[in-house]
C-alpha positions as CSV (number, residue, x, y, z in Angstrom):
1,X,3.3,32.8,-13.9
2,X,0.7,30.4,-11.6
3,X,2.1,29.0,-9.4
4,X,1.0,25.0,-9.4
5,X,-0.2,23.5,-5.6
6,X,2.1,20.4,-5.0
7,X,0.3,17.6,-4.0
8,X,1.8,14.4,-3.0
9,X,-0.4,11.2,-2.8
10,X,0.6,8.6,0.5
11,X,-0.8,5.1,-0.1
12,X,1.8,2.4,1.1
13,X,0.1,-0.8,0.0
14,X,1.3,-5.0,0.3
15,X,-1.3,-5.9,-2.1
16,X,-1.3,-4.9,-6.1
17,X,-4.6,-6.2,-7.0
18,X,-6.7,-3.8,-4.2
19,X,-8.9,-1.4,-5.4
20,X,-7.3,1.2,-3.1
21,X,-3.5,0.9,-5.9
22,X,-6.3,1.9,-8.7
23,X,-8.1,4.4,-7.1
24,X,-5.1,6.3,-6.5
25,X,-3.8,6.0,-9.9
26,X,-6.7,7.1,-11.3
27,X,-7.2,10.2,-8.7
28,X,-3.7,11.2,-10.0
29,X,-4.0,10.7,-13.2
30,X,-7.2,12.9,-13.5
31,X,-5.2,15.4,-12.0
32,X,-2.8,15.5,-14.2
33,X,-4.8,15.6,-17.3
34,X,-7.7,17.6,-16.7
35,X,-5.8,20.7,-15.0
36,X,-2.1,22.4,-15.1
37,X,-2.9,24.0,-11.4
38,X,-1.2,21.0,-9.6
39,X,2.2,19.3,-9.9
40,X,1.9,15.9,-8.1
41,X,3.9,13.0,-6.9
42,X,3.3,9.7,-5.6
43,X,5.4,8.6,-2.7
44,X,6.7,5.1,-3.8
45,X,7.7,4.1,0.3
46,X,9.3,0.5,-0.2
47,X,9.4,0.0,-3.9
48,X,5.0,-1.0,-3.9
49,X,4.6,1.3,-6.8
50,X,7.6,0.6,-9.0
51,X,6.0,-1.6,-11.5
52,X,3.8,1.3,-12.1
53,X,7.0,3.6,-12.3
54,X,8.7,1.4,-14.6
55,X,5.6,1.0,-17.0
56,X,5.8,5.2,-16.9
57,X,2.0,5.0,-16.0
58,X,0.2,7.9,-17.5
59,X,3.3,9.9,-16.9
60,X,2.8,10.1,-12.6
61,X,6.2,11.2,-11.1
62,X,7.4,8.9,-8.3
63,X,9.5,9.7,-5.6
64,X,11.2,7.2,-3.8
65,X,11.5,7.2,-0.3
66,X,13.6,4.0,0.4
67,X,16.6,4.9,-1.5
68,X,18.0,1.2,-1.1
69,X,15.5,-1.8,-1.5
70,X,16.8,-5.2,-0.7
71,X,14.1,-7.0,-0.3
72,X,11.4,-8.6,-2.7
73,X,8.3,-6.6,-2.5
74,X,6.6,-7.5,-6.0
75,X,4.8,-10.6,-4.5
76,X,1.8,-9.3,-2.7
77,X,1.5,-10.7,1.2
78,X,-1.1,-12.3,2.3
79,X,-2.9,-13.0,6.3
80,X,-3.6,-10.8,8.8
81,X,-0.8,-11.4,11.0
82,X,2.2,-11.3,8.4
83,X,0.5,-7.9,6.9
84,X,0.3,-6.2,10.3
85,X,4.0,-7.0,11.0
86,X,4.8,-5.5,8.0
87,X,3.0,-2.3,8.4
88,X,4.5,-2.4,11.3
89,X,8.0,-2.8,10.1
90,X,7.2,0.3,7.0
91,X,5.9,2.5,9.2
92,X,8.8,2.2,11.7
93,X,11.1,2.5,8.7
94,X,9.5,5.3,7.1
95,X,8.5,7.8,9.8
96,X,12.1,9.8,9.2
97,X,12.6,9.5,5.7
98,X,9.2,10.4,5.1
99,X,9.7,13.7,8.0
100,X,12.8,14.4,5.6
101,X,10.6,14.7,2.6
102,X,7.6,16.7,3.7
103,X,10.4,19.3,6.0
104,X,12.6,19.3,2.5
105,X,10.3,19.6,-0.3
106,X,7.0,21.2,1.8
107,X,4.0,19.7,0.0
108,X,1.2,22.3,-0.1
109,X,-1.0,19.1,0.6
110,X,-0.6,15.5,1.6
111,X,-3.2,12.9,0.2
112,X,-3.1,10.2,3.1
113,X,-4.8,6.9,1.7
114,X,-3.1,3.4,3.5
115,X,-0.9,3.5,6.8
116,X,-2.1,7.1,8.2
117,X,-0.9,7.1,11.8
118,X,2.2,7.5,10.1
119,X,1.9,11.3,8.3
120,X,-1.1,12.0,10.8
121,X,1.3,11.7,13.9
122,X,4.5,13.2,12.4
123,X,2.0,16.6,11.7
124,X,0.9,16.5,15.2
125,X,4.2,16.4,16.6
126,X,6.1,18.8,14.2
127,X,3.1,21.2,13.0
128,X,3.8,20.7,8.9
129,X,2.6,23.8,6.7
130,X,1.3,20.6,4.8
131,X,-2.5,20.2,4.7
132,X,-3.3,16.7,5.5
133,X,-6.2,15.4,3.0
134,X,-7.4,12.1,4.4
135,X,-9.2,9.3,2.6
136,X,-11.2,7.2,4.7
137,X,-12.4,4.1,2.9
138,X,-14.6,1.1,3.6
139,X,-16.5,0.2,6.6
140,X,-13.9,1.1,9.4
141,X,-14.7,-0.5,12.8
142,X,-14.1,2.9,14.9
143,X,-12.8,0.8,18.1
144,X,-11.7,2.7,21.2
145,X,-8.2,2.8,19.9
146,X,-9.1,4.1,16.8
147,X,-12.1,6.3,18.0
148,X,-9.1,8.0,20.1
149,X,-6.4,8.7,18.0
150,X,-8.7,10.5,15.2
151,X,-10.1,12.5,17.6
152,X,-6.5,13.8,18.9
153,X,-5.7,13.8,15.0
154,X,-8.7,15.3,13.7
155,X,-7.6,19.1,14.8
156,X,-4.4,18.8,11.9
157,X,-6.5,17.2,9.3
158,X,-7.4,19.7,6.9
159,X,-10.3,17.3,5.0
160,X,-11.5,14.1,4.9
161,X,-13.0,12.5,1.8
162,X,-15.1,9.4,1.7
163,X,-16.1,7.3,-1.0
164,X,-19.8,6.9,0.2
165,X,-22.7,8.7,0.9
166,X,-23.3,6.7,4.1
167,X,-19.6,6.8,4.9
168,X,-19.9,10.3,4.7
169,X,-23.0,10.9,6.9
170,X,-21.8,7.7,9.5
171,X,-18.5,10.1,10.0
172,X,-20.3,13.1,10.9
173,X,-22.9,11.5,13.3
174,X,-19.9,10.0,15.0
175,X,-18.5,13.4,15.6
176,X,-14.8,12.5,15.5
177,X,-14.2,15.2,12.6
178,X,-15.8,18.8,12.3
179,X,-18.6,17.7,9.5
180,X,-17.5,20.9,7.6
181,X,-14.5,19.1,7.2
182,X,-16.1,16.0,5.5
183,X,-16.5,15.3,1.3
184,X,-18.3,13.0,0.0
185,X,-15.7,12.0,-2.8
186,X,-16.4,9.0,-5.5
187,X,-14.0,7.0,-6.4
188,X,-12.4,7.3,-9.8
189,X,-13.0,3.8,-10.9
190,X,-13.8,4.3,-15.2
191,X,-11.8,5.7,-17.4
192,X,-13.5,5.7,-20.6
193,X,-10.7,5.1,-22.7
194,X,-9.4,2.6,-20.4
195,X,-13.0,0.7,-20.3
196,X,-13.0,0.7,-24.2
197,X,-9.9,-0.8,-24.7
198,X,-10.5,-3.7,-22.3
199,X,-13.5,-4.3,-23.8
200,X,-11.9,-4.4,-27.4
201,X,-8.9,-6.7,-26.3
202,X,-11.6,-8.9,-24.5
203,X,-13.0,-9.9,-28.2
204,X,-9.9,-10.6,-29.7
205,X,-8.6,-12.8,-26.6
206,X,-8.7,-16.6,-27.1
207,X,-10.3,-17.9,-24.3
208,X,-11.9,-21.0,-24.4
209,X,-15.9,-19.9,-24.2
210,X,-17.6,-21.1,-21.2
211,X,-20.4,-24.4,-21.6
212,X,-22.5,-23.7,-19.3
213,X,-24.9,-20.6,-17.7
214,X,-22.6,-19.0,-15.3
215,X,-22.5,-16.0,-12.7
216,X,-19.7,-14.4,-11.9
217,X,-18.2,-12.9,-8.7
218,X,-14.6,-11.2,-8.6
219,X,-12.2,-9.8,-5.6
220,X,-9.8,-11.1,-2.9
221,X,-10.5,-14.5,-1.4
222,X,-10.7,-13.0,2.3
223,X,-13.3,-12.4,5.1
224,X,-14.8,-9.7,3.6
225,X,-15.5,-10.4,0.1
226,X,-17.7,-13.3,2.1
227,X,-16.9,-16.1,-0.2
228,X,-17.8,-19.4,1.8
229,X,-21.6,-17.8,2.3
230,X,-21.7,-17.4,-1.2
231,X,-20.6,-21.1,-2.0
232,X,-22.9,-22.3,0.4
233,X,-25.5,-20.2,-0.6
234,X,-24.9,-21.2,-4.9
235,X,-25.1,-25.0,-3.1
236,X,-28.5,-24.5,-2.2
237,X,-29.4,-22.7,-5.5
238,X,-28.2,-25.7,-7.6
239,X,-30.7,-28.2,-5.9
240,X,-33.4,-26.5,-8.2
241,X,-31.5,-25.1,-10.7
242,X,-28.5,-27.8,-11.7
243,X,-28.0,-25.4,-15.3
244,X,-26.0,-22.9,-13.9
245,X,-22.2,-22.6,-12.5
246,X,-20.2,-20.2,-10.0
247,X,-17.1,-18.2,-11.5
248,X,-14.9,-16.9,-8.4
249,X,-11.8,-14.6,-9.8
250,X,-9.6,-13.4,-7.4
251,X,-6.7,-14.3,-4.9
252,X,-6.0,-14.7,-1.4
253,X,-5.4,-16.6,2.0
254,X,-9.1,-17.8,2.2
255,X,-8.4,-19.9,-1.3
256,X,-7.1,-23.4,0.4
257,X,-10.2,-23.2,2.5
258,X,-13.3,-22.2,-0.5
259,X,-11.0,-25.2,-2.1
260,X,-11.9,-27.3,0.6
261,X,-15.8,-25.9,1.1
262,X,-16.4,-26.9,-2.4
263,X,-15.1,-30.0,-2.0
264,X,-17.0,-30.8,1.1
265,X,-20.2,-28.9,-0.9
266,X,-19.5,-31.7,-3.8
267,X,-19.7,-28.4,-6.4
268,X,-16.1,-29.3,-8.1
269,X,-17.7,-29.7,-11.0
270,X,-20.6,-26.3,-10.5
271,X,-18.3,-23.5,-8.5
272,X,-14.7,-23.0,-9.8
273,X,-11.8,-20.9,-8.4
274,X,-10.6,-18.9,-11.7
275,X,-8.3,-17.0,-10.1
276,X,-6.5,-13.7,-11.3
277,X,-7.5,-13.1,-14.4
278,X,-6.4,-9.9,-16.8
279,X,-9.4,-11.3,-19.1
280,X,-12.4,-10.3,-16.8
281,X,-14.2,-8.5,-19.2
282,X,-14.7,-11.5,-21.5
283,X,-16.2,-13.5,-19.1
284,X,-18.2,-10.2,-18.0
285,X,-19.4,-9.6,-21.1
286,X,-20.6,-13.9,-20.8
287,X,-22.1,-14.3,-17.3
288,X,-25.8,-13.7,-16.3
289,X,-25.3,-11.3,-13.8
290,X,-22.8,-10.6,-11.6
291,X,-23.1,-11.2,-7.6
292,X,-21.2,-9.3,-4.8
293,X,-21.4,-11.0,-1.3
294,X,-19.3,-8.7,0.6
295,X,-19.7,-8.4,4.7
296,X,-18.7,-4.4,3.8
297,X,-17.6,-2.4,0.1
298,X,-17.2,0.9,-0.9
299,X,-19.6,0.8,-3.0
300,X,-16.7,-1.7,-4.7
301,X,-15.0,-1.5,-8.1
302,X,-16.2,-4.5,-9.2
303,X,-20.1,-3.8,-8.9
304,X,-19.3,-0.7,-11.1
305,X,-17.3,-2.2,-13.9
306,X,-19.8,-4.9,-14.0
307,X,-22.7,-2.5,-14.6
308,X,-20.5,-0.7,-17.4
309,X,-20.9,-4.4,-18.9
310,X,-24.1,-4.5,-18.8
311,X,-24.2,-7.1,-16.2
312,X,-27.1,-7.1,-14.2
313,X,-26.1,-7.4,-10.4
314,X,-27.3,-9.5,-7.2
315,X,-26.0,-7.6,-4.4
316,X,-25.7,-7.5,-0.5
317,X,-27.1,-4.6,1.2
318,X,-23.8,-4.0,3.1
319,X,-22.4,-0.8,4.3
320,X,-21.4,0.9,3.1
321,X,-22.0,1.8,-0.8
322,X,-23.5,-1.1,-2.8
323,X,-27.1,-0.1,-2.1
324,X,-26.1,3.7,-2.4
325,X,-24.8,2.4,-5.9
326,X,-27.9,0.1,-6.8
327,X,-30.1,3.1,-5.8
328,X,-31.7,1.0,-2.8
329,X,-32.6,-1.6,-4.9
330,X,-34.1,0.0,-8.4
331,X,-31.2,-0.5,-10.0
332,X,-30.0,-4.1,-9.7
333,X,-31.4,-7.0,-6.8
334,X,-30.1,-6.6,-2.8
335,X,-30.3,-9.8,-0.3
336,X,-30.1,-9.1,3.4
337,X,-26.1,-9.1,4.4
338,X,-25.1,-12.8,5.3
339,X,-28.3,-13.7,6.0
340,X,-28.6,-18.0,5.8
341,X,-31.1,-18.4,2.5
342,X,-31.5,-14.9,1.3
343,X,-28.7,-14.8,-1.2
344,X,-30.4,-18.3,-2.7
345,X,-33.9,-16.4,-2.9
346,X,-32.1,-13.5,-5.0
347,X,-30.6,-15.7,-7.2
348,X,-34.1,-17.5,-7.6
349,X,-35.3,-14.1,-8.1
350,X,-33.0,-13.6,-11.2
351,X,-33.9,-16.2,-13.1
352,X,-37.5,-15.3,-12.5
353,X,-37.4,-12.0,-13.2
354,X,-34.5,-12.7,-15.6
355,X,-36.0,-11.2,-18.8
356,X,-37.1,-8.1,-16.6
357,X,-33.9,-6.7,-15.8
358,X,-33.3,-4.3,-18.6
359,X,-34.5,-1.5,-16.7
360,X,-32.3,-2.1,-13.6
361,X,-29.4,-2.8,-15.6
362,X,-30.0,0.9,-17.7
363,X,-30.4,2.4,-14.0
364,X,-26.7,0.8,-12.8
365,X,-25.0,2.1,-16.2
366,X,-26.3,5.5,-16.1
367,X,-25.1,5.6,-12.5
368,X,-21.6,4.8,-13.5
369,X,-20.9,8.2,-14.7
370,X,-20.3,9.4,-11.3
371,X,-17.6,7.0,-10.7
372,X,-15.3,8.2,-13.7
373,X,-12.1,9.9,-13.4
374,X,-13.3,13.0,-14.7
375,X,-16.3,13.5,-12.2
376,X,-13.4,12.4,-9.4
377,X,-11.5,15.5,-10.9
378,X,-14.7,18.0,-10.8
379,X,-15.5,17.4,-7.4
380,X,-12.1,16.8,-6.1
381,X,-10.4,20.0,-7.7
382,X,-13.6,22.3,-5.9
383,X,-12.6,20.6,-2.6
384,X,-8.7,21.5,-3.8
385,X,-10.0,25.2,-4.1
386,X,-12.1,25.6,-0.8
């Protein structure tokens, strides 16, 4: 009989709603369903993944490394400072249960996604048999520090996948890893199945249909997702076109002060703070197009989900995936990063061009097939094998 590769997946997390908590779900549950060659785990450090456990998500064994969990960890935490010190606090806490596991059990390979000074430096120390498979996601600022401490780590890493083209190619010019070393790996963001359920429970939900034109913009209210230049930027819009509103869904410690930005903007009544909502797809499935004002993505889940909707999308050209996604501009409309006017000139654009956006739109939706769990499987079960 085969014997299966165990694979255990390392992604302590303080926030449910990041795309990160669904990436790796997805990864494992492609795994698990399109191949009996692996037996994997997910390492549930503090008690972050047990609503997932206790919902039996697609079946994913958990493996708890806290064994006693006195605190509350279901409410997500929020600002830089408190999530640091409790990174800080985790990662102190875990570094010998989590030695424990890997000297007990032996993974053949560790998936290292969140908090990776913490598996990365225990293999330097102690040597593991385990092959380290690290995710590097985002735009990372390689500071000295940083720059540093992957260079003395890159020797154990075994492989490093990135969601991005330009990720990938930005790693290997910085020469901190061996470039045969380096994936390019997308993100497993659609499941079909998934998709078209969401889409049928958005038809039947009864949610009070929107009056107005609207677009729509969705992810955590922090720095990156850039929400005040977008406010500011819809302000400006409105002065010439007073039919159309803002949707903002999402969360997070930047919401007291978009509140107040609106306030100050006098939009109360044009830009409006929907927050979490389980419903997106509905108002997807409404809006005119969707707009991403990110300082940095990956490409972004969003951007892709909306152009499975059929959404057509205004988009910055930040690092370091939504232009990769948009093909650089063919498929869907890119403004100049944070630049002061050139959001309000795309969104102009639209409603220009507005009835000239099928092609783009069929361009972002064909694209979309590269982001689905199975085509995460195909490529990630080749770099598996190498």
């Amino acid at each position: 009989m085969k014997i299966k590769k165990t694979i255990y997946y390392w992604s302590p997390h303080i926030n449910s709603t990041v795309a990160t908590v669904k990436a790796v779900l997805n990864s494992l549950s492609g795994l698990n369903k399109y191949s009996n060659n692996y037996e994997v785990s997910l390492i549930n450090v503090f008690g972050e993944w047990s609503y997932y456990k206790n919902k039996k998500k697609n079946d994913i064994n958990f493996i708890n490394l806290f064994l006693v969990r006195k605190l509350d960890y279901t409410k997500d935490i929020v600002g830089f400072f408190k999530s640091r010190m409790f990174y800080l606090f985790v990662g102190f806490f875990s570094i010998v249960p989590l030695f424990n596991l890997i000297k007990k059990k032996k993974p053949d390979i560790l998936i290292v996604h969140l908090l990776s000074f913490i598996p990365l430096i225990l293999n330097i120390i102690f040597n593991f048999h385990t092959k380290i498979i690290l995710r590097i996601s985002g735009f990372p600022k390689l500071n000295f520090f940083r720059k540093k401490l992957w260079l003395i780590l890159s020797k154990k890493i075994y492989y490093c996948t990135c969601p991005s083209i330009d990720l990938t190619r930005q790693l290997k010019s910085n020469k901190i890893f061996p470039s045969e070393k380096i994936f390019f790996l997308p993100d497993p963001i659609i499941s079909i199945n998934e998709f078209i359920s969401s889409i049928k429970l958005s038809n039947k939900i009864n949610v009070e249909k929107p009056k107005n034109k609207f677009f729509i913009s969705v992810g955590r209210l922090t720095k990156q997702k850039n929400f005040k230049y977008l406010i500011n930027e819809f302000t400006k819009f409105c002065k010439s076109n007073n039919d159309y509103d803002l949707f903002i869904f999402g969360e997070g410690e930047e919401k007291n002060e978009l509140k107040s930005l609106i306030n100050k903007n006098q939009m109360i009544n044009k830009i409006f703070l929907k927050g979490y909502s389980k419903d997106i797809f509905f108002f997807m499935k409404k809006a005119e197009a969707f707009v991403l004002s990110s300082l940095w993505e990956d490409p972004g889940f969003v951007i892709i989900e909306a152009a499975l909707s059929n959404l057509s999308i205004i988009s910055s050209n930040c690092k370091n995936g939504p232009s990769e996604f948009l093909l650089k501009g063919e498929a869907g409309i890119l403004f100049e990063n944070n630049k002061e006017n050139e959001l309000k000139k795309s969104l102009d654009n639209f409603v220009s061009l507005k009835f000239n956006m099928k092609n783009k739109k069929i361009l972002a939706k064909k694209n979309c097939i590269n982001y689905t769990l199975f085509r995460h499987f195909l490529i990630f079960n080749k770099i598996l094998k190498y």
